[in-house]
C-alpha positions as CSV (number, residue, x, y, z in Angstrom):
1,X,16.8,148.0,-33.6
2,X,16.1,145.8,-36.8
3,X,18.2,143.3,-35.7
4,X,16.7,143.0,-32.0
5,X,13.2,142.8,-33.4
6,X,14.0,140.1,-35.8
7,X,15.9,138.0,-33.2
8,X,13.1,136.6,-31.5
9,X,12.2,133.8,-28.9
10,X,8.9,132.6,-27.7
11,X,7.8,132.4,-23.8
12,X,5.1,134.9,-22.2
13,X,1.7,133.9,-20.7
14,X,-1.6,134.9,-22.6
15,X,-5.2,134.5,-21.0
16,X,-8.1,133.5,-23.1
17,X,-11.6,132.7,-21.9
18,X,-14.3,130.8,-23.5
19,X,-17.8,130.2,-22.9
20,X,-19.1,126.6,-23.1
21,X,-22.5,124.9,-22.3
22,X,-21.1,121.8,-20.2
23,X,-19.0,121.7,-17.1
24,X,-16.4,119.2,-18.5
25,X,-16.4,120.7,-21.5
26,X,-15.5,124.0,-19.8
27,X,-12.7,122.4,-18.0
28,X,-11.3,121.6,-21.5
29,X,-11.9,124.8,-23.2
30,X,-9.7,125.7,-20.1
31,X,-7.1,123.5,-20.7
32,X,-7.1,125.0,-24.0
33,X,-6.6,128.4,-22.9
34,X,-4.0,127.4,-20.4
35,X,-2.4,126.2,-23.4
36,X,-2.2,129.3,-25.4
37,X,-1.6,131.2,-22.3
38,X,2.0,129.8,-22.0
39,X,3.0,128.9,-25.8
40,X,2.0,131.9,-27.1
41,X,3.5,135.1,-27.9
42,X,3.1,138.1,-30.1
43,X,5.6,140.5,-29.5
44,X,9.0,139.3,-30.2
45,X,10.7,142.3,-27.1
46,X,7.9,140.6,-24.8
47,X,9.6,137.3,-25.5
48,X,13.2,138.5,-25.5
49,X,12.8,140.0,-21.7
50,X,10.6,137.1,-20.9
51,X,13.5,134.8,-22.1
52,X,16.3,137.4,-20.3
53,X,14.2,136.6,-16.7
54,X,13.8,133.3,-17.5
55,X,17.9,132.7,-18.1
56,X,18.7,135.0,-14.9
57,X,16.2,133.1,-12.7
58,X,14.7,136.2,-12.0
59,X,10.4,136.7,-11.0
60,X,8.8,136.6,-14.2
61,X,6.6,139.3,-13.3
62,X,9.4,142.0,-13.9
63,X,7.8,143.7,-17.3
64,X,11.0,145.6,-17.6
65,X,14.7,144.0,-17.6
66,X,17.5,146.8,-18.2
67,X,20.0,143.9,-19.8
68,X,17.5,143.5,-22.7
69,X,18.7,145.8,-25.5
70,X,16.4,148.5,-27.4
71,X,14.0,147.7,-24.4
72,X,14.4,151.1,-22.1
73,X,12.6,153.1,-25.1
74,X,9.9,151.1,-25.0
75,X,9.0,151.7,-21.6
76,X,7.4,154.8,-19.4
77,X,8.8,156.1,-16.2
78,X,6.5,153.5,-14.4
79,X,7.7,151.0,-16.1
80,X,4.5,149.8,-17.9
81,X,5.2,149.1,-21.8
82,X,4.2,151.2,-24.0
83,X,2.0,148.9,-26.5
84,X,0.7,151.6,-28.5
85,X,4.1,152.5,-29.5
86,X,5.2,148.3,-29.9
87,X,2.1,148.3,-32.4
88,X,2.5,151.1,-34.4
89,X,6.3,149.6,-34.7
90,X,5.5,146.0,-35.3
91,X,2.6,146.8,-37.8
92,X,4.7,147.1,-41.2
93,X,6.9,144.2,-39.8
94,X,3.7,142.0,-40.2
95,X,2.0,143.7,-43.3
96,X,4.5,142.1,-45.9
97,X,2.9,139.8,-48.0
98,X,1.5,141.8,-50.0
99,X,2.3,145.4,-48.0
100,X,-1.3,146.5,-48.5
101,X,-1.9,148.6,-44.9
102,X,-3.5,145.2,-43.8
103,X,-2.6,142.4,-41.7
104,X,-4.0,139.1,-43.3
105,X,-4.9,135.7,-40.5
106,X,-1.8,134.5,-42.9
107,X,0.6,137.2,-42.4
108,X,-0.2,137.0,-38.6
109,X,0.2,133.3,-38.5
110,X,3.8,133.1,-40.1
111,X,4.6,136.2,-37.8
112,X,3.4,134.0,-34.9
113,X,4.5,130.6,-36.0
114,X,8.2,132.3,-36.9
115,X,8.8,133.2,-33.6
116,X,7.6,130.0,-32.3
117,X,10.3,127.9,-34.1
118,X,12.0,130.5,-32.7
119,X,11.8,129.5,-29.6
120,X,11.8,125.7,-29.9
121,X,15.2,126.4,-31.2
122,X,16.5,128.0,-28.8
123,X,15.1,125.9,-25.8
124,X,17.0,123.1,-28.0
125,X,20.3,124.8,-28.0
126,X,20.2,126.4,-24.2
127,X,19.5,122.1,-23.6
128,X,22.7,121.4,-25.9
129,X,24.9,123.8,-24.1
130,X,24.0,122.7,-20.5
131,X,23.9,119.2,-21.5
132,X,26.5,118.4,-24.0
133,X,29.4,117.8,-21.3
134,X,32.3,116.8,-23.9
135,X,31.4,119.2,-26.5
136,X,31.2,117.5,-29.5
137,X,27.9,119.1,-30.5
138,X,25.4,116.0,-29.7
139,X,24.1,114.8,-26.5
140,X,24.1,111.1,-25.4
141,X,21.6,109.5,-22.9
142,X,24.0,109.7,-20.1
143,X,24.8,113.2,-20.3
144,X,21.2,114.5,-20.8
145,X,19.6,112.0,-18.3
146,X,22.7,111.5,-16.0
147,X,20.1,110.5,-12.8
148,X,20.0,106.8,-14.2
149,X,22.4,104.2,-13.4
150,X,23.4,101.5,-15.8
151,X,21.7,99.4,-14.0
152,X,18.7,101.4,-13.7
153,X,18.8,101.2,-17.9
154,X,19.7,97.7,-17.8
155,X,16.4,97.1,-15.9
156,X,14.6,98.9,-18.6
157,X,11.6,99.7,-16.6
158,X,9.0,101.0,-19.1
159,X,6.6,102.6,-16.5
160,X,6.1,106.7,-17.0
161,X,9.4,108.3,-16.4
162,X,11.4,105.6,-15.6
163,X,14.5,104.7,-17.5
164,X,13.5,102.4,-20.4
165,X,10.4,104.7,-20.9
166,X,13.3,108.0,-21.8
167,X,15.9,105.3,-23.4
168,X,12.8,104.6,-25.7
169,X,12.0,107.9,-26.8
170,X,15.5,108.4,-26.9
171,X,15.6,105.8,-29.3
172,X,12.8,107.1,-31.1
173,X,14.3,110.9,-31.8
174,X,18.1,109.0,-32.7
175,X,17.2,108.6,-36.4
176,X,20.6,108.0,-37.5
177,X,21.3,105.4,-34.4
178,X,24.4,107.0,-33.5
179,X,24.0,106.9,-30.0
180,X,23.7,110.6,-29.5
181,X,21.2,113.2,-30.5
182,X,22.5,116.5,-33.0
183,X,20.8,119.3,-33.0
184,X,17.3,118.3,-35.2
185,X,16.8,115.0,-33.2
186,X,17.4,116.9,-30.0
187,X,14.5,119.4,-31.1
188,X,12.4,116.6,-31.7
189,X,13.5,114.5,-28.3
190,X,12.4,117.4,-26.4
191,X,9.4,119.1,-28.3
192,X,7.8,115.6,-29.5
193,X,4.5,117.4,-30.1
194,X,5.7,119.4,-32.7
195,X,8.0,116.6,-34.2
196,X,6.9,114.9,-37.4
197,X,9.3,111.4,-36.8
198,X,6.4,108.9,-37.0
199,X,7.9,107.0,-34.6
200,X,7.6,109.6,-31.9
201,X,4.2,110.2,-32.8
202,X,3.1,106.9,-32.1
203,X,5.3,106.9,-28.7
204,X,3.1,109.8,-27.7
205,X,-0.1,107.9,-28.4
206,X,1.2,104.8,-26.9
207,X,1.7,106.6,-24.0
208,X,-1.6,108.7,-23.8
209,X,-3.6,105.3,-24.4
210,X,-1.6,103.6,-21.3
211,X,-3.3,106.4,-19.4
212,X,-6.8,106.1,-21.0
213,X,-7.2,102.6,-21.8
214,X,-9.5,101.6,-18.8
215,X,-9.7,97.9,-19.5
216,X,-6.1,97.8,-20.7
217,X,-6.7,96.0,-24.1
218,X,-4.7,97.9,-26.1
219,X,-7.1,100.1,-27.6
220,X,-10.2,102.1,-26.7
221,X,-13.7,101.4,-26.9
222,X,-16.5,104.3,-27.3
223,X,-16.8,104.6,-23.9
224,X,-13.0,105.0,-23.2
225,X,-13.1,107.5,-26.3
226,X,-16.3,109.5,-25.0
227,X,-14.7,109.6,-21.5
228,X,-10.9,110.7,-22.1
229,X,-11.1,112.0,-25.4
230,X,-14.0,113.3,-27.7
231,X,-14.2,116.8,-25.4
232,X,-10.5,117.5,-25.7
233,X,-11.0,117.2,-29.4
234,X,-14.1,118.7,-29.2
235,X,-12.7,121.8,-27.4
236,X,-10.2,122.7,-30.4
237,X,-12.4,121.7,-33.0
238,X,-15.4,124.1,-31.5
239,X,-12.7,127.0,-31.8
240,X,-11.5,125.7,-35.8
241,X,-14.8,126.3,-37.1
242,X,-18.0,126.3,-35.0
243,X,-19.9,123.8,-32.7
244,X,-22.4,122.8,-34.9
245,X,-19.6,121.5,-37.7
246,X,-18.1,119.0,-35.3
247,X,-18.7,115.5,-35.8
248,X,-20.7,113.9,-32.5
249,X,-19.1,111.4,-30.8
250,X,-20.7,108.8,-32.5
251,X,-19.7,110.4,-35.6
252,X,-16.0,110.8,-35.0
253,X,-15.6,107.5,-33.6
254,X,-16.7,105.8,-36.6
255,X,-14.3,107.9,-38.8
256,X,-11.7,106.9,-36.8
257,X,-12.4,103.4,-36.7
258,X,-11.1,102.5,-40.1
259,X,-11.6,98.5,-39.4
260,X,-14.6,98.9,-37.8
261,X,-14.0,96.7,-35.4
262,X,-15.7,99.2,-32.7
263,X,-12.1,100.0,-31.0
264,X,-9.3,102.5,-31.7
265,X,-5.6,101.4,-31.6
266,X,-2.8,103.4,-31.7
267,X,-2.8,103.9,-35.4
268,X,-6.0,105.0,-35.9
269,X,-5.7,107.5,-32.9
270,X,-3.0,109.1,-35.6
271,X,-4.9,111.4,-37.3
272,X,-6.3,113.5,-34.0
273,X,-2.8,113.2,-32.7
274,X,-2.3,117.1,-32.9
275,X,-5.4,117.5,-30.4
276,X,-4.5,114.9,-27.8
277,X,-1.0,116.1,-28.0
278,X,-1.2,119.5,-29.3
279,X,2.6,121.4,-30.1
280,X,3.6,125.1,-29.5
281,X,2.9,125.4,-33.7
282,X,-0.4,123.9,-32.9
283,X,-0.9,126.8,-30.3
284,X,0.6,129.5,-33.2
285,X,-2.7,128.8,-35.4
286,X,-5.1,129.0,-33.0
287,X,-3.9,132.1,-31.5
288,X,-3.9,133.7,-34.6
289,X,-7.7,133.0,-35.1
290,X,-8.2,134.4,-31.1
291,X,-6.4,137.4,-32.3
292,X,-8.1,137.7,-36.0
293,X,-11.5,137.3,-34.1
294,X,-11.4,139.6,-31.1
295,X,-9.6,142.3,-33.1
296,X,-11.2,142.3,-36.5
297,X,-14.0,144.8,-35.9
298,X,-15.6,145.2,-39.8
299,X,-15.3,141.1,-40.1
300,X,-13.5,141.7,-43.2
301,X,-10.7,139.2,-42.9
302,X,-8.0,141.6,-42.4
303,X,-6.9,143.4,-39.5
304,X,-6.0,147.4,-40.0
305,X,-3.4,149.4,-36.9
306,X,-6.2,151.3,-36.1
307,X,-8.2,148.2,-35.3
308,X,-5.1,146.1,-33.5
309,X,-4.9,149.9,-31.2
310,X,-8.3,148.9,-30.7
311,X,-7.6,145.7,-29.3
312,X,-4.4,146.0,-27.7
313,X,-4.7,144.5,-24.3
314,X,-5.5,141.2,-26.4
315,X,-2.4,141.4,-27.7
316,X,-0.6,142.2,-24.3
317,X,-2.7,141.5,-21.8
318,X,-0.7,138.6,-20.6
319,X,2.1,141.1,-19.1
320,X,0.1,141.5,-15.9
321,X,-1.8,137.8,-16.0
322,X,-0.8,135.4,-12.9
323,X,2.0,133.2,-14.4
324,X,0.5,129.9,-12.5
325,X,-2.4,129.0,-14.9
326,X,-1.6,125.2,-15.4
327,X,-3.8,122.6,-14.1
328,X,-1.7,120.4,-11.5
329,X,-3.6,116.9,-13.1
330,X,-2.9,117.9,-16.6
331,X,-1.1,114.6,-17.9
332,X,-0.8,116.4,-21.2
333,X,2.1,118.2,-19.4
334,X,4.1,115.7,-17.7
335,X,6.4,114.6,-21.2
336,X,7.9,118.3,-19.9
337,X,7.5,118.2,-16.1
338,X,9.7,115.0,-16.4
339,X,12.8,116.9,-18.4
């Protein structure tokens, strides 16, 4: 049973709601939420019969999948989960550092952010084994994107999607320019928000300012800034620490704008890269801080069984959420609806 609970993949859908004083700023916070709901997981069995649906194309509303080992005892004759039990068996799993009886926000976030590598490794190998036609353990352009031509990469088209646009970011995750991607720079081809190559960190911004850059100059002005980007900041930065911490507009501009020359390139988009383009590790900390708030009855910092049995719809309540909670015009997604 051990074993099963330690192999662990991340995929399940988890609702959040905010409250927020502005209408676009509620469409962000909801974006945000959307966000969590489908990067985030906190059981590791939740994740292992979400993955089992997922590989055998079956509804992923089926809470219970036979094929999934040590599952069955988990579940009642209805075939509703029993979370009281999952808790009360996960608990000393998480309380480890030090095994005190408590569950520190740092104990839940390396639980959390564990089996999110978790599961940006696997998506990476599931990619490799579909993908890697000769079997020789990396995967070259053609076999991972076999829908363009040589001409169509001869023509290099740069617009979103098109040929030269993937042979760049190809480009971009081949750090050894060998032509083919191995395991690592496959991770990073395909999770680039959660990849720390610079040079796919400015390919992401590059691309996000094509989208937001209004008078096409190359960089933003406030307006462009105010407009397409201080309220997604805004939205994660409310949730870090409070609304009245975070910088204005005004105020975060100007940080950003190391020249002062009243614009934003690329570069000194950099250090808010994480919001614009946030990563399934970005996700990991701040449902750890949903959890540690909602569930943290005494405010001590700690959370104790009792008070996660409390709570523990929050940490499951996704199982009977509707699956379809993205936002059809959230570009933030279309780096993954284009794999």
């Amino acid at each position: 049973m051990a074993k099963a609970m330690v192999y662990t993949f991340l995929a399940i859908a988890f609702i959040i709601f905010f409250l927020s004083p502005s209408k676009r700023h509620d469409h962000h916070r909801m974006c945000l939420n959307r966000r969590l709901a489908h990067k985030v997981s906190f059981d590791p069995l939740v994740s292992r019969i979400e993955r089992s649906t997922d590989d055998k194309g079956l509804s992923k509303n089926i809470t219970y999948v036979p094929e999934v080992d040590d599952a069955q005892e988990y579940f009642q004759d209805d075939g509703v989960l029993n979370t009281t039990l999952r808790l009360i068996i996960l608990f000393p799993l998480l309380d480890n550092a030090p095994k005190d009886g408590y569950i520190s926000a740092k104990e839940l976030e390396a639980w959390i952010s564990q089996h999110t590598i978790d599961r940006l490794s696997y998506g990476t190998y599931k990619a490799m084994f579909w993908h890697d036609k000769d079997g020789d353990g990396a995967i070259s352009f053609s076999e991972y994107l076999p829908q363009f031509s040589p001409k169509d990469i001869e023509k290099n088209s740069m617009a979103h999607g098109d040929a030269g646009w993937w042979m760049e970011q190809f480009k971009n995750a081949d750090v050894d320019s060998s032509g083919n991607l191995d395991f690592n720079e496959c991770k990073d081809f395909l999770h680039p928000e959660d990849s720390d190559n610079e040079e796919i960190q400015r390919w992401l911004l590059r691309d996000k300012m094509k989208r937001i850059d209004d008078d096409h100059d190359g960089k933003l002005n406030f307006s462009e800034f105010l407009l397409h980007v201080y309220n997604i900041y805004k939205s994660y930065a409310d949730f870090e620490n409070s609304p009245a911490l975070t910088p204005t507009a005004e105020q975060m501009f100007a940080q950003l704008d190391t020249d002062k020359d009243k614009k934003l390139s690329v570069e000194e988009l950099r250090p808010i890269l994480r919001y614009l383009h946030p990563g399934e590790l970005f996700y990991a900390k701040y449902f750890t801080r949903y959890l540690m708030r909602e569930a943290d009855d005494n405010k001590d910092g700690y959370l104790t069984l009792q008070e996660m049995l409390n709570h523990e719809s929050i940490f499951y309540n996704s199982l009977y959420e509707d699956d379809d909670v993205y936002d059809d015009d959230d570009d933030d997604n279309d780096f993954h609806d284009d794999l």
